[in-house]
C-alpha positions, 0 to 999 in steps of 0.5 A, a space after each residue: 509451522 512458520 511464524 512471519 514477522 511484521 513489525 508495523 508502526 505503534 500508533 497503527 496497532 489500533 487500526 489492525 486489531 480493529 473495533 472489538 478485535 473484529 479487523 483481526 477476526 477478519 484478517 485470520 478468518 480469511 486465512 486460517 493464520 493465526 496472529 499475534 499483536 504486541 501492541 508495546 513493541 509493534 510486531 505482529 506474528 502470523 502463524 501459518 499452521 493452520 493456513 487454508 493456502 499458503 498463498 493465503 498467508 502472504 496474502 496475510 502479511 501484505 494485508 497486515 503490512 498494508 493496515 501498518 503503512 496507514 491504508 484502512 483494512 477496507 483498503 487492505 482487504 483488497 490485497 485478498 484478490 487475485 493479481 492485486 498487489 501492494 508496493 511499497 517506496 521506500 522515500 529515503 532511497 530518494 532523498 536521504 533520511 533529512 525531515 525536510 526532504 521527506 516533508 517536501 516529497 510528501 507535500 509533492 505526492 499528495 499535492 494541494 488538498 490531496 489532488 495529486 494522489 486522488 489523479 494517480 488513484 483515479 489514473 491508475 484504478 489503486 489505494 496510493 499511502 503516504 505515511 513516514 518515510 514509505 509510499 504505498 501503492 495496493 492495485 493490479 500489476 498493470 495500475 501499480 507499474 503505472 502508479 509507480 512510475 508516476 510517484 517516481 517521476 515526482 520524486 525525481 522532480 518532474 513537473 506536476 503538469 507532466 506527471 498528469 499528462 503521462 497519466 492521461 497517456 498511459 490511462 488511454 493506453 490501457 482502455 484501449 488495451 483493455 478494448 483490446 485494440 
């Protein structure tokens, strides 16, 4: 038996046990995982005893990290797919630890009423989170490269305009791709 530990943000405690428990139902009925919430504390144990798959457990942890880092389980469910992935950016290793930067980037990523993140999730087919100090990014290998490097591009001070037209470029490259041309 291993037990992984997730500690998530108190205030999204809620968010993962879910309605009369049932997110947590769901969470372990895909699994076989056992979890335990500390609502005080955050921190959430998966038991993997009787886990259907070992894939499955990690599967788990990222779905639990993903509902922490501010995606609906919904959203988060989506990591049970095969070769989809969640991200997750580390802002601070971008501007350093003062709010202000963090509150400027955010403003970045999101954009005037949301319309640059909306361009990235609609650009790149992924789930984009913003919460504290972490962007979080649920999608394919491929669409989570690509939302990546767009967040990034703002983060480095990119202009808006550039990061949209690096998107249109990249999303025309992968219909062709998928065209196989």
């Amino acid at each position: 038996m291993v037990v992984h530990l997730v500690k998530i943000p108190q205030n999204r405690v809620g968010a993962l046990i879910g309605p009369e428990g049932k997110i947590k139902e769901e969470l372990e009925g895909r699994s076989g995982c056992r979890l335990r919430i500390d609502s005080e504390t955050g921190e959430v144990e998966i038991d993997d005893e009787k886990a259907f798959e070992p894939i499955l457990v990690l599967k788990t942890r990222d779905a639990v990290r993903a509902i922490g880092r501010g995606f609906s389980p919904e959203h988060a469910f989506r990591l049970y797919q095969d070769d989809t992935y969640l991200d997750v950016l580390d802002l601070t290793e971008f501007v350093g630890k003062q709010t202000k930067d963090l509150e400027r980037v955010r403003a970045r990523i999101i954009g005037t009423h949301g319309k640059t993140r909306r361009s990235i999730e609609e650009a790149c087919g992924v789930e984009v989170s913003i919460l504290g100090k972490t962007v979080a990014i649920i999608g394919e290998v491929n669409e989570v490269a690509m939302a990546r490097e767009a967040v990034e591009m703002l983060l480095n001070g990119a202009a808006h305009g550039t990061v949209y037209k690096f998107l249109e470029r990249k999303r025309k490259e992968l219909r062709l791709q998928d065209m196989g041309l």
